[in-house]
N, C-alpha and C positions, 0 to 999 in steps of 0.2 A: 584657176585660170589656165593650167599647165592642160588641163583637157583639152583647151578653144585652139591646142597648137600641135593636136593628134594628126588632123588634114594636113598640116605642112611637113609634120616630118614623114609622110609616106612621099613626098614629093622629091625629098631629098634636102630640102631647106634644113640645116642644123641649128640649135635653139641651145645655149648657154645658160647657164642660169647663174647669177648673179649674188652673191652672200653681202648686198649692199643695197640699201631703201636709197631708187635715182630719183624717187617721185617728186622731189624737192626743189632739185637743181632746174633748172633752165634747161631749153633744148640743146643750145649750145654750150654748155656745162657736160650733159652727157655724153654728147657726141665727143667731145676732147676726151671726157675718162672713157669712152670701148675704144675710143684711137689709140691710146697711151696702155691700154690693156690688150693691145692688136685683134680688136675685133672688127671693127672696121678701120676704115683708112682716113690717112688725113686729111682735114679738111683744105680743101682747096679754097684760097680768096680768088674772087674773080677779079680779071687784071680791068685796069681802067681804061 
């Protein structure tokens, strides 16, 4: 798979690699462990 992400890093996109099986968890499961891991950011709830 590490091949399918040769295009993006000449773009500049950086790619992490992960010592953790996410395939498991929920979207929202994941998205909290790269927030909590500061890869991405947190999730925003939208206001009502």
């Amino acid at each position: 798979m590490r091949s399918e992400f040769d295009p993006l890093l000449k773009t500049g996109v950086k790619v992490h690699d992960i010592a953790k099986d996410l395939g498991k968890l929920s979207p929202h499961e994941v998205h909290q462990y790269l927030a909590k891991a500061k890869l991405l950011p947190a999730r925003i709830n939208p206001s009502a």
